[in-house]
MMTF fields as JSON, N, C-alpha, C and O atoms, coordinates in Angstrom:
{
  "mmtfVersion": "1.0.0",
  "mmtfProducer": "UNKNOWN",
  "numBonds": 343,
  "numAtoms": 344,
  "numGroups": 86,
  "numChains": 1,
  "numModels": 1,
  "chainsPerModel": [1],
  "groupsPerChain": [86],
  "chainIdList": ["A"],
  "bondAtomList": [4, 2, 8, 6, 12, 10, 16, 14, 20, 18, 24, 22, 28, 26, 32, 30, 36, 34, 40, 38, 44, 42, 48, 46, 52, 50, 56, 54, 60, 58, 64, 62, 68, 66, 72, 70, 76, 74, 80, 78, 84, 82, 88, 86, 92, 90, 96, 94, 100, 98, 104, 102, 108, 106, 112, 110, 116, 114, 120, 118, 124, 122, 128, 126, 132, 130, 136, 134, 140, 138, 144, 142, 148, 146, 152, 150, 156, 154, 160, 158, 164, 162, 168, 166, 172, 170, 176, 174, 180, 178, 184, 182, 188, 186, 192, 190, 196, 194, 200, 198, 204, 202, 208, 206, 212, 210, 216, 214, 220, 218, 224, 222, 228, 226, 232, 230, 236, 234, 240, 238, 244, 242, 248, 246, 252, 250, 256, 254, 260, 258, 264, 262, 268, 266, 272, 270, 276, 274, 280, 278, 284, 282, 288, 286, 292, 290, 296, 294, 300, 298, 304, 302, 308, 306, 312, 310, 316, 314, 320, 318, 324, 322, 328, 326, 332, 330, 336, 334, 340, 338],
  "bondOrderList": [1, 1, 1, 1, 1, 1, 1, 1, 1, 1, 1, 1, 1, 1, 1, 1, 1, 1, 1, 1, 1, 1, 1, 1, 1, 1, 1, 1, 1, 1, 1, 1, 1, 1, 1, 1, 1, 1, 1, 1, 1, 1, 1, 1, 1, 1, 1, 1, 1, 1, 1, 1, 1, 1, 1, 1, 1, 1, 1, 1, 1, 1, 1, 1, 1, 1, 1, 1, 1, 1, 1, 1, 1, 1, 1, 1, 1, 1, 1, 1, 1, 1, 1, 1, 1],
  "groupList": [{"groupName": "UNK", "atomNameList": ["N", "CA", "C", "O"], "elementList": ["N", "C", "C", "O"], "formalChargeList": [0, 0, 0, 0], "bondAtomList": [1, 0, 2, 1, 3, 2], "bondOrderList": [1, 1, 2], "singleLetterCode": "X", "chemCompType": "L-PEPTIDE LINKING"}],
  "groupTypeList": [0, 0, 0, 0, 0, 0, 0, 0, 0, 0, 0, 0, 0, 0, 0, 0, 0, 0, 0, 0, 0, 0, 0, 0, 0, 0, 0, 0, 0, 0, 0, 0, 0, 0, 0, 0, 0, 0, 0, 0, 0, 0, 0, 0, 0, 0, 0, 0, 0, 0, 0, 0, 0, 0, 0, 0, 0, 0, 0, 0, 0, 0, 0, 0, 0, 0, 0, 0, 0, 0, 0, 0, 0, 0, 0, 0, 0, 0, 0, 0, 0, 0, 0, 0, 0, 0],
  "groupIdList": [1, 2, 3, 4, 5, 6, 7, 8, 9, 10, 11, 12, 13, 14, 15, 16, 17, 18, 19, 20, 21, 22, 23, 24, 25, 26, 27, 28, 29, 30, 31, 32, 33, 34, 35, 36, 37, 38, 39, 40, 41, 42, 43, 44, 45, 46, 47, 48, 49, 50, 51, 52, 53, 54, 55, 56, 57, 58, 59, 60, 61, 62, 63, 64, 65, 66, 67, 68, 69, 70, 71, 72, 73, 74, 75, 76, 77, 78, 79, 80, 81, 82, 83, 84, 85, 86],
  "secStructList": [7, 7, 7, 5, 1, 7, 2, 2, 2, 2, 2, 2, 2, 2, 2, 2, 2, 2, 6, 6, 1, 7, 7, 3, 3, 7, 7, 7, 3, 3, 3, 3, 3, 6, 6, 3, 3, 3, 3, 3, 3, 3, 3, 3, 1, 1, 1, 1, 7, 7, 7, 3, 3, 3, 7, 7, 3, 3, 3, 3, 3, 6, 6, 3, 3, 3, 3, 3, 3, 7, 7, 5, 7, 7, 7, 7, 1, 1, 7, 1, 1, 1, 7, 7, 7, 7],
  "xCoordList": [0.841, 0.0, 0.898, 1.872, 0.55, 1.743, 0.53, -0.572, 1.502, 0.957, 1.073, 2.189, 0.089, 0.26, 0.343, -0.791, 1.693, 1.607, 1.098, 0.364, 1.329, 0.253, -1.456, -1.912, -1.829, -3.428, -4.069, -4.846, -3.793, -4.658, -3.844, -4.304, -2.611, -1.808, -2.097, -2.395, -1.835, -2.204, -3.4, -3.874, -4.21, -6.216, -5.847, -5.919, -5.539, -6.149, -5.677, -6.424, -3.848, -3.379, -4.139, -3.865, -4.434, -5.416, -6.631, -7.039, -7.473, -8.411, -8.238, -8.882, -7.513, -6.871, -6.495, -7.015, -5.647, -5.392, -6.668, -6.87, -7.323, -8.514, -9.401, -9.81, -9.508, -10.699, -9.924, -10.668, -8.91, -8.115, -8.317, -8.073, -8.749, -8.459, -9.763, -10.671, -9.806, -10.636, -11.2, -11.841, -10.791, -11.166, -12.476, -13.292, -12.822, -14.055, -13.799, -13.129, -14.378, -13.936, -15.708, -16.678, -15.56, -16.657, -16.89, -17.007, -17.055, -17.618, -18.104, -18.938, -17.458, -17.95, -18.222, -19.313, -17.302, -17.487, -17.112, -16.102, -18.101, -17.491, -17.745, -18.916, -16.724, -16.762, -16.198, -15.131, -17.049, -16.565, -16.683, -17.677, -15.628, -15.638, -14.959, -14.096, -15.242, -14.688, -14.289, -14.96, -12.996, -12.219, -11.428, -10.368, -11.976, -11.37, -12.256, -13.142, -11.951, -13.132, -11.743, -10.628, -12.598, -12.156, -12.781, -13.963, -12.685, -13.191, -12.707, -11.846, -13.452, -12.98, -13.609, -14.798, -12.797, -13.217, -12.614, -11.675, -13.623, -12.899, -12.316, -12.973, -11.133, -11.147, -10.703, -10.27, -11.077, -10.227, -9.96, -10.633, -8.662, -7.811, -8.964, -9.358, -9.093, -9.046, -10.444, -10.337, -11.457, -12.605, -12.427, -11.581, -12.984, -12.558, -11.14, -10.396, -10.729, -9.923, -10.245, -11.446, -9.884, -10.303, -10.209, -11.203, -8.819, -8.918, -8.185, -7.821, -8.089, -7.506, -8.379, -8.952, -8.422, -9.218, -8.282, -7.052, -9.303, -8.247, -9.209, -10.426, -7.859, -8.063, -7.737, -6.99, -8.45, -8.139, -8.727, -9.898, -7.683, -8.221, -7.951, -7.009, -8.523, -8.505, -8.952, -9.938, -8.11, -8.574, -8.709, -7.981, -9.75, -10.681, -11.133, -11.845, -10.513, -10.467, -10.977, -10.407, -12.06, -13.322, -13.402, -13.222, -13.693, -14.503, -13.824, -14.388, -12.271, -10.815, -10.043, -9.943, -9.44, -8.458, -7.309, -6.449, -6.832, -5.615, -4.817, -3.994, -5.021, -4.141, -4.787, -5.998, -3.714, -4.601, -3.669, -2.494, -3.902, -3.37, -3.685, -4.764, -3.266, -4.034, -3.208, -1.977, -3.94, -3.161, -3.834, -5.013, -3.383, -4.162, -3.519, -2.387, -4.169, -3.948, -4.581, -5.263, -4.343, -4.81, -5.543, -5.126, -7.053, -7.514, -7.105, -7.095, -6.831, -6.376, -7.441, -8.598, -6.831, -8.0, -8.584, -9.801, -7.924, -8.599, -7.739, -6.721, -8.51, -8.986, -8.608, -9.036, -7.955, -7.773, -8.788, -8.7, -9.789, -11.064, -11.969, -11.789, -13.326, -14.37, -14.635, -15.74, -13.943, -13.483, -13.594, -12.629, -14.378, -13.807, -12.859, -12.38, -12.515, -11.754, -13.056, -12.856, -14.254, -14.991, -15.885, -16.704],
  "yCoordList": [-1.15, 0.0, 1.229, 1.312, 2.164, 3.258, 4.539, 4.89, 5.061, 6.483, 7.787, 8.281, 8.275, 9.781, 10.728, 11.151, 11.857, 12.144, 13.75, 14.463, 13.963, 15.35, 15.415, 15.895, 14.843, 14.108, 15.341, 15.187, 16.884, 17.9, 17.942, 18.138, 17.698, 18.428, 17.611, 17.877, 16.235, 14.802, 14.795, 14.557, 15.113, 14.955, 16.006, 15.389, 17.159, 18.139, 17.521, 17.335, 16.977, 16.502, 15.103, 14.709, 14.764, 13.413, 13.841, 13.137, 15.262, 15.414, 16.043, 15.873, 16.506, 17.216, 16.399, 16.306, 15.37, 14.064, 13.341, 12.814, 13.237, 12.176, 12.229, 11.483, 13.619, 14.337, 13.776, 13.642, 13.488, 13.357, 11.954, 11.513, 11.066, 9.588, 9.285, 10.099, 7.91, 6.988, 5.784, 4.764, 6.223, 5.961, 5.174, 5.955, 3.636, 3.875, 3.267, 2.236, 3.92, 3.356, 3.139, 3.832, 1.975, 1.298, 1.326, 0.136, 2.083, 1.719, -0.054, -0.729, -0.347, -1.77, -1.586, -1.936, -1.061, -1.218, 0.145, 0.685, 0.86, 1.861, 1.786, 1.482, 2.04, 1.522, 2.919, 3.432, 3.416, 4.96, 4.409, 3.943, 4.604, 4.813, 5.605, 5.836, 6.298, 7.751, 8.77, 9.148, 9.042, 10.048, 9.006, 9.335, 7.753, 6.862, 6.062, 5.391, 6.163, 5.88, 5.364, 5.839, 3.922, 3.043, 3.005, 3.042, 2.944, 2.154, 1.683, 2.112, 0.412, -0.874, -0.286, 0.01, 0.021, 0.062, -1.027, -1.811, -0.77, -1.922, -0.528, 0.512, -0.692, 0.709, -0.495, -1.623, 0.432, -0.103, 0.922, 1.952, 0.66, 1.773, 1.672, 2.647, 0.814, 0.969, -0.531, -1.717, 0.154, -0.874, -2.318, -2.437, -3.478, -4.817, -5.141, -5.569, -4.95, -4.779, -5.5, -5.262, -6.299, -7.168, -5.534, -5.26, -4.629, -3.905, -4.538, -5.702, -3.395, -3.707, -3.117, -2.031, -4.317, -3.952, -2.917, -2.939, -1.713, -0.847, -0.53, -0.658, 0.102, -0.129, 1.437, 1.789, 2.455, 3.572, 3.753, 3.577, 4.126, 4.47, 5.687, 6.002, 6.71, 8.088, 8.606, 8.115, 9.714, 9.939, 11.253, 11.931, 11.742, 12.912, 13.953, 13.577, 15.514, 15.888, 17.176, 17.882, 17.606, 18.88, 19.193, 20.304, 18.06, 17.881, 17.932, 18.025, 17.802, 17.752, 16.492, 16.317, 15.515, 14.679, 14.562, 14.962, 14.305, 14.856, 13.612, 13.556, 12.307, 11.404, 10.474, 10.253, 9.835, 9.05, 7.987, 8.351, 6.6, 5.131, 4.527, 5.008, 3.593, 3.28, 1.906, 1.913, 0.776, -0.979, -0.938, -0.615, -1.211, -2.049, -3.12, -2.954, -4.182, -5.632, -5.54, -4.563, -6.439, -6.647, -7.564, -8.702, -7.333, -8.593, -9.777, -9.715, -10.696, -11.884, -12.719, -12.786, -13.522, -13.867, -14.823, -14.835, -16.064, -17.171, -17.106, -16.446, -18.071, -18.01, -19.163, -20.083, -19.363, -20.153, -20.969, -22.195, -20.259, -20.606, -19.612, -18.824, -20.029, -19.233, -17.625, -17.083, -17.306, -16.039, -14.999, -15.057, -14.311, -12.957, -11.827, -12.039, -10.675, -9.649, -8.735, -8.008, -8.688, -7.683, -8.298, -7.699],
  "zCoordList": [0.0, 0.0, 0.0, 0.748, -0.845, -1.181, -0.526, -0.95, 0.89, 1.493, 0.513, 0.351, -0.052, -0.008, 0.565, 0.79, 1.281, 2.163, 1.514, 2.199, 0.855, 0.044, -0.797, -1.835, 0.051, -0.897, -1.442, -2.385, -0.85, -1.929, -3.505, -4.63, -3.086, -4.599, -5.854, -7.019, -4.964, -6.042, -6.268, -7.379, -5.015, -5.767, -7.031, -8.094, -7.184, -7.975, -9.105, -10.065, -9.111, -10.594, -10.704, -11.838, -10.483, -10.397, -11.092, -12.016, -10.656, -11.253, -12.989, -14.024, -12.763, -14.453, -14.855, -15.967, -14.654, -15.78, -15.878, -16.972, -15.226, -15.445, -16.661, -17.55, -16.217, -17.584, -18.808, -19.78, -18.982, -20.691, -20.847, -21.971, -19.882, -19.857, -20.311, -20.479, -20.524, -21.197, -20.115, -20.369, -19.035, -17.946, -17.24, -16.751, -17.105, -16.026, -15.058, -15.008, -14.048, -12.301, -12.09, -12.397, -11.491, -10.873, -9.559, -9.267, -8.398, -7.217, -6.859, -7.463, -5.972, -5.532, -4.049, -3.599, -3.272, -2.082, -1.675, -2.126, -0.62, 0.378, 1.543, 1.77, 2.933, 4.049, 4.676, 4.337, 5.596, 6.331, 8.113, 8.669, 8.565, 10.552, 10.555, 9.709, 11.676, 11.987, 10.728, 9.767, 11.107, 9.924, 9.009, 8.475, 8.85, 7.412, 6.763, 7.292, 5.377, 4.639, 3.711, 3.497, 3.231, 2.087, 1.102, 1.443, -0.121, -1.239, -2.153, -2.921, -2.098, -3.539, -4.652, -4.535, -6.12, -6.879, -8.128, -7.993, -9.613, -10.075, -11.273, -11.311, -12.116, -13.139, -13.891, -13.657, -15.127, -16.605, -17.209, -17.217, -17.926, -18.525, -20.374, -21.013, -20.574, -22.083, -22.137, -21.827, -22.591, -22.958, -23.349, -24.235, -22.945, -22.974, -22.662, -23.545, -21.415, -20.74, -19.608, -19.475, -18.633, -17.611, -16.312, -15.639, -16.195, -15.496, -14.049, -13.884, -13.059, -11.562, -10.76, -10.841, -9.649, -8.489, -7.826, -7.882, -6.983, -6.573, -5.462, -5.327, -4.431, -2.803, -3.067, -3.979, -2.065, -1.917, -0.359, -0.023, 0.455, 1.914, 1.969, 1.242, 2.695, 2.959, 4.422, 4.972, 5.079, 6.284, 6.147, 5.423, 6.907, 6.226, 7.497, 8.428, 7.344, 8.302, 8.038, 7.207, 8.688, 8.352, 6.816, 6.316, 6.167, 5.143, 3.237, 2.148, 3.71, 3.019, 3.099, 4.313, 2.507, 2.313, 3.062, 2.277, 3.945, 4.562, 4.703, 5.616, 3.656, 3.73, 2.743, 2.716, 1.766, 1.464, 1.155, 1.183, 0.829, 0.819, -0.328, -0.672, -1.247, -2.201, -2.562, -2.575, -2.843, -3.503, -4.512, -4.371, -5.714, -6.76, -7.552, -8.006, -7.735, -8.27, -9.936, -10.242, -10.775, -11.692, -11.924, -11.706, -12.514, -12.346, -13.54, -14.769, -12.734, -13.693, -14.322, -13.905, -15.642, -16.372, -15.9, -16.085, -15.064, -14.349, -12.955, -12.749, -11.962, -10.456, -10.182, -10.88, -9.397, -8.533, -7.878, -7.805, -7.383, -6.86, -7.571, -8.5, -6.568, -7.07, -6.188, -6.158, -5.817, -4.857, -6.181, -6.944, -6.437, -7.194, -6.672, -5.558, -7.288, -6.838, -6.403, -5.43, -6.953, -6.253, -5.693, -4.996]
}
């Protein structure tokens, strides 16, 4: 899991690169206690694309970003078991 220790500077370049991308992020899971909030999403870079599950944790302080965490895996084409990534 790789810490961001500047989460406004990166949200904003995060938000200006995004708009240019081809981008879709899927919401799967969101989980909020206290001042930290997670969510599983699934993204794909480029249509028919399997894509990576992605972990983003954030701790959130009067109503601003003030940390954020993030893992992402790729989803693979076959499973081991019947366990999905989302």
């Amino acid at each position: 899991m790789r810490r961001r220790p500047s989460p406004g500077r990166a949200v904003r370049r995060f938000i200006t690169e995004f708009a240019k991308w081809s981008v879709s992020v899927t919401p799967k899971r969101v989980i909020a206690e206290g001042d930290l909030v997670a969510v599983q999403s699934h993204c794909v870079n480029t249509p028919g694309e399997r894509g990576r599950a992605v972990i983003d944790r954030f701790r959130v302080r009067d109503g601003k970003i003030v940390e954020h965490w993030d893992a992402m895996q790729d989803v693979p084409e076959t499973s081991a078991n019947d366990n999905t990534m989302f």
